[in-house]
C-alpha positions as CSV (number, residue, x, y, z in Angstrom):
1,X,26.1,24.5,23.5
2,X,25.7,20.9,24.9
3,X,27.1,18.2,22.7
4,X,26.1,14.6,22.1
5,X,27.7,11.8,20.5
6,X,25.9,10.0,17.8
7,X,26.8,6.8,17.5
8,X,24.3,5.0,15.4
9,X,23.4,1.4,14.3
10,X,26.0,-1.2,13.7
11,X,26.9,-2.7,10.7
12,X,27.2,-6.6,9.6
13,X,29.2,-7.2,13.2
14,X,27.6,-5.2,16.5
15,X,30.0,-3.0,16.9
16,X,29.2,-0.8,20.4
17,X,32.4,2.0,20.6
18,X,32.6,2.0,24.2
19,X,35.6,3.8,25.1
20,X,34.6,6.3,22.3
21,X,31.5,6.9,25.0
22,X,33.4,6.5,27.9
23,X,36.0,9.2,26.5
24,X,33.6,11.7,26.0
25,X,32.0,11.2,29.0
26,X,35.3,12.2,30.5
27,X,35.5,15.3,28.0
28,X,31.8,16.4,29.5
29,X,29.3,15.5,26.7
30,X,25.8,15.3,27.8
31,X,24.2,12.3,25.8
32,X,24.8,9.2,23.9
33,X,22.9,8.5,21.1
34,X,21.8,5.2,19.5
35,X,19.6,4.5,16.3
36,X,18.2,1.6,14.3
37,X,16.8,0.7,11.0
38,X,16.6,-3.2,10.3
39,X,19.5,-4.7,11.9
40,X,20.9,-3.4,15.8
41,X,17.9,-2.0,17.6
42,X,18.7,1.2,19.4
43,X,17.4,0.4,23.0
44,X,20.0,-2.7,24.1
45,X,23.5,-1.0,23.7
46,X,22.0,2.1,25.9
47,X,21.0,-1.1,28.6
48,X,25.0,-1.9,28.1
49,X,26.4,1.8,27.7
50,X,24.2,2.1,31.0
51,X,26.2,-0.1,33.1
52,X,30.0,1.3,31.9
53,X,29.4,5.5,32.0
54,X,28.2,7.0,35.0
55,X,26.4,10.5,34.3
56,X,26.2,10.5,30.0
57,X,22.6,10.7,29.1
58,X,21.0,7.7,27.2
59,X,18.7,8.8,24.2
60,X,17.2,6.8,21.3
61,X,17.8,8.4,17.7
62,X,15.3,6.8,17.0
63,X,13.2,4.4,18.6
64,X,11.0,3.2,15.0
65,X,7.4,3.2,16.2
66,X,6.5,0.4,14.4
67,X,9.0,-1.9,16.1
68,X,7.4,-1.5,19.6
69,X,4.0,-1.4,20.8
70,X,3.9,2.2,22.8
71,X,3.9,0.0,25.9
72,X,7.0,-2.1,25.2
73,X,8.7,1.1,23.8
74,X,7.6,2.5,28.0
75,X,9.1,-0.7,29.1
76,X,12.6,-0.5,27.8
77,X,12.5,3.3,28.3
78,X,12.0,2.7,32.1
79,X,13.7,-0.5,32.4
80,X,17.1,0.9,31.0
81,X,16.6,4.6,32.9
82,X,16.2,2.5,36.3
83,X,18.9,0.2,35.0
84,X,21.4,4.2,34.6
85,X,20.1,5.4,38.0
86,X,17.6,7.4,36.9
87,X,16.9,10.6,35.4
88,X,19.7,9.8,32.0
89,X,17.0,8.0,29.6
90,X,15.8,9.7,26.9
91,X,13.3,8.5,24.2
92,X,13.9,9.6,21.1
93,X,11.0,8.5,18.3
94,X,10.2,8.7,14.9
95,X,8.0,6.9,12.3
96,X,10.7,5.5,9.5
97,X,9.3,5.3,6.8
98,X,6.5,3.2,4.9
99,X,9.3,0.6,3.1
100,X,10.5,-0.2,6.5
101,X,7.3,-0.3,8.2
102,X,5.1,-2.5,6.3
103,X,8.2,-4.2,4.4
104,X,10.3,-5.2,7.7
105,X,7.6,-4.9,10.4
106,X,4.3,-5.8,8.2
107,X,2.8,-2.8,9.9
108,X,0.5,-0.2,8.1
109,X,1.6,3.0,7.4
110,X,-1.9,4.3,8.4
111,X,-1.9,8.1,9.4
112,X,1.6,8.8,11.1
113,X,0.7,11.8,12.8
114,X,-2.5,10.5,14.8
115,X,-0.1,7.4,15.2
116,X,2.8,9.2,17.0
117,X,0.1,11.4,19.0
118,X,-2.0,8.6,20.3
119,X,2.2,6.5,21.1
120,X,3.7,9.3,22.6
121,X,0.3,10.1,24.8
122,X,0.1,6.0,26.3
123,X,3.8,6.1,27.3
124,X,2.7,9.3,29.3
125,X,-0.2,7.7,31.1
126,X,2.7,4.4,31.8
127,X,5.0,6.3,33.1
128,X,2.5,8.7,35.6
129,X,0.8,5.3,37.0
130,X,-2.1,7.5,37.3
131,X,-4.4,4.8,36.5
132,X,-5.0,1.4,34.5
133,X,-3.6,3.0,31.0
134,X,-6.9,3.2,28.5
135,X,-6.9,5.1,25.7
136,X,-9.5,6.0,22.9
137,X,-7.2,7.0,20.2
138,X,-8.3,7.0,16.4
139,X,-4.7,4.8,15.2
140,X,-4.0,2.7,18.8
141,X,-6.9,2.3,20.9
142,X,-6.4,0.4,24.6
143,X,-7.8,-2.0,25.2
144,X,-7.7,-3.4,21.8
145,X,-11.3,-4.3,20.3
146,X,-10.3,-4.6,16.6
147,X,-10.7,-7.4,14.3
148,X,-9.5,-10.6,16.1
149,X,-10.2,-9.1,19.3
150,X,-12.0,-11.7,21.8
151,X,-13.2,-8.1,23.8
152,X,-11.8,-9.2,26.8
153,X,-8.9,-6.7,27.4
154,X,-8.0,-5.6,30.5
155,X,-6.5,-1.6,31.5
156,X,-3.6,-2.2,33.1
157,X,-0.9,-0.5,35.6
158,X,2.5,-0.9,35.5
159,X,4.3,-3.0,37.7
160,X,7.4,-1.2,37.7
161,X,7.5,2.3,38.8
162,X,9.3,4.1,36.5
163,X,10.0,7.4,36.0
164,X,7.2,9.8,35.0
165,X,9.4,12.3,34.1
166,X,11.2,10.5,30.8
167,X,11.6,12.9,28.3
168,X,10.4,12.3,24.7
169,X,11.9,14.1,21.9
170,X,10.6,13.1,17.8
171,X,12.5,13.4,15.0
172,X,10.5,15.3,12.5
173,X,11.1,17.6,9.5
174,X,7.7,18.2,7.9
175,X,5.9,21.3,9.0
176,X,2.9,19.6,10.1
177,X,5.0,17.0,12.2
178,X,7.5,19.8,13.7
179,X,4.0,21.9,14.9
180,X,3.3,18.4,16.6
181,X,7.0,17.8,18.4
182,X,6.3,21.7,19.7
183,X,3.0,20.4,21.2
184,X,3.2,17.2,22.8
185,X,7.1,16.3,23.0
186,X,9.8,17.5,25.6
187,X,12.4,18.2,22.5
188,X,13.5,17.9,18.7
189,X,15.4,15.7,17.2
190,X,16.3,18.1,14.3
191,X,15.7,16.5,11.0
192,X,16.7,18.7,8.2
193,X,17.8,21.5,10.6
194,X,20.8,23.4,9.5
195,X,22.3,27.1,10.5
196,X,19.9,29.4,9.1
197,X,16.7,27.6,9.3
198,X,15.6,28.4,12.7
199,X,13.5,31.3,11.3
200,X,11.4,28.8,9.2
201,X,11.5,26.0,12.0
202,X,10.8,28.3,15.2
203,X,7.5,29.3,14.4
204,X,6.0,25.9,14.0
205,X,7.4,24.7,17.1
206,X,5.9,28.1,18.5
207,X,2.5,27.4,17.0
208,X,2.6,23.7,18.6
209,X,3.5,25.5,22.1
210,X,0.1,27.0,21.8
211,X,-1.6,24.5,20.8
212,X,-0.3,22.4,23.7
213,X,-0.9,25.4,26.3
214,X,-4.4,25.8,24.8
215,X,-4.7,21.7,25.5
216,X,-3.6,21.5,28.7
217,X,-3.7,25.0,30.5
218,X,-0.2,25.1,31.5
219,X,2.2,27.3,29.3
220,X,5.0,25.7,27.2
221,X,7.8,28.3,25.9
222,X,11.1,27.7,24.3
223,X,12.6,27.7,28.0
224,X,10.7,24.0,28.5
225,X,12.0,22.6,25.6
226,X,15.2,21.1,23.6
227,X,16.4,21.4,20.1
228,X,19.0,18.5,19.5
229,X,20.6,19.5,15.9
230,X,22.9,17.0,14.4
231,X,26.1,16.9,12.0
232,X,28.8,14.5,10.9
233,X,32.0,15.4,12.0
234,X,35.3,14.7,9.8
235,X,39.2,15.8,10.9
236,X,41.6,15.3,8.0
237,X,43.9,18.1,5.9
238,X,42.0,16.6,2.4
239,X,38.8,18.8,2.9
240,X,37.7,17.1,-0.5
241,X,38.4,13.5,0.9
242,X,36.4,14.0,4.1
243,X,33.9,15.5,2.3
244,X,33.2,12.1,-0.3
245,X,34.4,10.1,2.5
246,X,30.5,11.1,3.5
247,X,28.9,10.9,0.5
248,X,28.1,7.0,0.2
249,X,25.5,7.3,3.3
250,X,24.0,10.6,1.7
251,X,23.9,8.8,-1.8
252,X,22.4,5.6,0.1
253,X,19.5,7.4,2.0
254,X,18.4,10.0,-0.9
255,X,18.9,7.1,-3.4
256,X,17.7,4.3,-2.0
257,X,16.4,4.4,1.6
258,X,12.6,5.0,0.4
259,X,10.4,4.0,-2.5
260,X,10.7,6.3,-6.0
261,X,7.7,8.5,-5.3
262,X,7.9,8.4,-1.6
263,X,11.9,9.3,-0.2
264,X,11.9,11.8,3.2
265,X,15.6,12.2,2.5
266,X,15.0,13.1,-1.2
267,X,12.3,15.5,-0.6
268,X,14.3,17.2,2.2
269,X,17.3,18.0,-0.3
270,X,15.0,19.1,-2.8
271,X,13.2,21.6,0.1
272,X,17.3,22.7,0.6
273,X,17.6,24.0,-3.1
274,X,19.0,20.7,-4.6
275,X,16.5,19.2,-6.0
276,X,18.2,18.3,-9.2
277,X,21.3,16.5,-7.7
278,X,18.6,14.6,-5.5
279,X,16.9,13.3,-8.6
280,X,20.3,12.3,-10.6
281,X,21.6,10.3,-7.3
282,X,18.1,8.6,-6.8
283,X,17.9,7.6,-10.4
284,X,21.3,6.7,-10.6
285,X,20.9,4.5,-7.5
286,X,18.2,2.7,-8.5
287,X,19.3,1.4,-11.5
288,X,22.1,-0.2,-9.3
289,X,25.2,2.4,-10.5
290,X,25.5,3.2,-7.1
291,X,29.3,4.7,-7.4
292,X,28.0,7.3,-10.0
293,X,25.3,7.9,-7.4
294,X,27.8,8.8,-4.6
295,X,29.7,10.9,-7.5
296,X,26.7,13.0,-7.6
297,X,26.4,14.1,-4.5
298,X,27.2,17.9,-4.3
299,X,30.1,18.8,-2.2
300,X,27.8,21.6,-1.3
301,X,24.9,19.5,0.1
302,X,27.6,17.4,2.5
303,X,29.5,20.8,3.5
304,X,26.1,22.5,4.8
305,X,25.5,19.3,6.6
306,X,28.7,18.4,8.0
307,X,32.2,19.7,9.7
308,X,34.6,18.8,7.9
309,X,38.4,19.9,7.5
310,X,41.4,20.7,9.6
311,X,40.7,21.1,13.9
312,X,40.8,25.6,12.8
313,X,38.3,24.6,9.5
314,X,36.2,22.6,12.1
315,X,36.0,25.1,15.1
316,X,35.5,28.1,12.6
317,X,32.4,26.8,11.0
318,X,31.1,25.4,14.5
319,X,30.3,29.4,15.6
320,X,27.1,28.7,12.6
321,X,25.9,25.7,14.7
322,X,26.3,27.4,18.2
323,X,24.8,30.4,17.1
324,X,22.0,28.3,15.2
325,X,19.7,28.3,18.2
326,X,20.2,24.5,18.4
327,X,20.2,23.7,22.6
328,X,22.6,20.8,21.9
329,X,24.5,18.8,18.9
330,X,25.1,15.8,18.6
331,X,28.3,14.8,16.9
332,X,27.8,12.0,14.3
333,X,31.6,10.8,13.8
334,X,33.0,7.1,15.6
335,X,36.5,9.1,14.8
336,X,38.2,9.8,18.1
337,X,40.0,13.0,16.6
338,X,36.4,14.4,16.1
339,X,35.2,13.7,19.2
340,X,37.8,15.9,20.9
341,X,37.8,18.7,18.5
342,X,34.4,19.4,18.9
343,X,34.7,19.7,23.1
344,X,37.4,21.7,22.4
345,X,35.0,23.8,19.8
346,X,32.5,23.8,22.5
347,X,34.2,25.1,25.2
348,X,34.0,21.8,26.9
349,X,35.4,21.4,30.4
């Protein structure tokens, strides 16, 4: 199994761990990864990452759709895969969700899917330089004729030829949105994806295969594509410790990172059997007792998302991830320890 190293968004200072990267470069990790939600964007630390590692894939977890025009979000993933060399940029995308989008972007959430279909299909025709880019898509038409529109826009080529081969995973967890990453993306940022879930998961992607060989004429199997799981990684003795040393960021997403009748993170603990804890830490949260939120949090829940324990506790329960049918994991930890336990889990060289 390949590993990647997740390394996030910063906090109040930008904080980019560069020998953290550098070191498991060394150790034989195959990607980097970078996200964002209203603060760091995830594109600029991969330009920087870009110019101190030497072979580490660059990937966005995630680029936020709403925070780039499909074009600019081409742009940077071009600019900063020339910038590595070529060949090491991956473009990860996902939507966010509606609080972000219309409250820090002022963009609609409109219909998500036809949104990421029409965005992921422009940065194709970009990238291929085929032809001046146009497309007649029912969320982001080009050229733009909408309201304000003087009707004078002009398809365009890009300047810069980039790489038409850029691969573009999504980060998705609904049914409906996982049948899509199967059809018309290169891999899977697995939201929600745990060991023993592939048998739900595999035939949706399977279904979008179809659909996408039905589309285009070529045949897509699970050979052409990449599942990138994901899980926090923890080394201490105090399994207990490590394991609430994780719950603030659970109790912070399920509790608070969405609106009341409208949280992904909720409803995906809920679809895992906890549905009742999920409730109690978003209520909790949002009437601001946010340490009795992070008290709720079931050691369970973090457990069957994380590895967390001594280096034999961590490699033992690794076997469920590399046996998961995951292609790759990426280890979410900034803790040194971590990163070198898991290559050693891995069988890196």
């Amino acid at each position: 199994m390949k590993l990647g190293l997740s390394i996030g968004y910063s906090g109040a200072r930008l904080d980019v761990p560069v020998a953290l990267v550098q070191r498991a470069e060394e150790l034989g990790y195959d990607s980097v990864w970078t996200a964002e939600a209203y603060g760091s964007d995830a594109v600029s630390p991969l330009a920087y990452l870009a110019a101190v590692t030497k072979r580490i894939r660059l990937g966005t977890g995630v680029m936020q759709l709403a925070a780039r025009t499909p074009a600019n979000a081409a742009m940077c993933a071009g600019t900063v895969d020339a910038l590595a060399g070529g060949g090491r940029f991956i473009a990860g995308l996902g939507v966010s969700g509606p609080q972000i989008v219309e409250g820090w972007y002022g963009q609609p959430w409109g219909k998500p899917y036809y949104r990421v279909k029409d965005y992921v299909a422009i940065m194709r025709k970009i990238w291929a330089r085929e032809a001046p880019v146009t497309h007649d898509g029912p969320e982001i038409p080009l050229p733009y004729t909408g309201p304000g529109a003087l009707g004078i826009g002009k398809p365009l080529k890009s300047i810069l030829h980039m790489n038409p081969s850029i691969p573009v995973y999504l980060g998705t967890e609904t049914d409906a949105m996982v049948r899509l990453t199967g059809e018309i993306a290169d891999g899977w940022l697995a939201l929600g994806f745990v060991p023993g879930t592939m048998p739900h998961f595999m035939p949706l992607l399977e279904e979008g295969f179809r659909r996408a060989e039905k589309a285009t004429g070529r045949p897509k199997t699970r050979a052409d594509f990449s599942i990138q799981a994901s899980v926090h990684v923890e080394v201490t003795e105090d399994v207990k410790a490590g394991l609430a040393k994780l719950k603030p960021e659970i109790a912070l997403y399920v509790g608070g990172m969405g609106h009341k009748d409208k949280n992904f993170h909720r409803d995906m603990m809920e679809r895992r059997g906890f549905g009742e804890a999920a409730a109690r830490i978003q209520e909790l949260y949002l009437a601001g007792r946010k340490d009795e939120a992070i008290a709720a949090v079931p050691d369970d829940w973090v457990d069957m998302k994380s590895l967390v324990g001594p280096p034999a506790r961590i490699k033992e329960r690794f076997r469920a991830w590399a046996e998961s049918g995951a292609d790759a994991l990426s280890v979410r930890s900034r803790q040194p320890a971590a990163i070198e336990v898991m290559a050693e889990a891995a069988g890196l060289a």
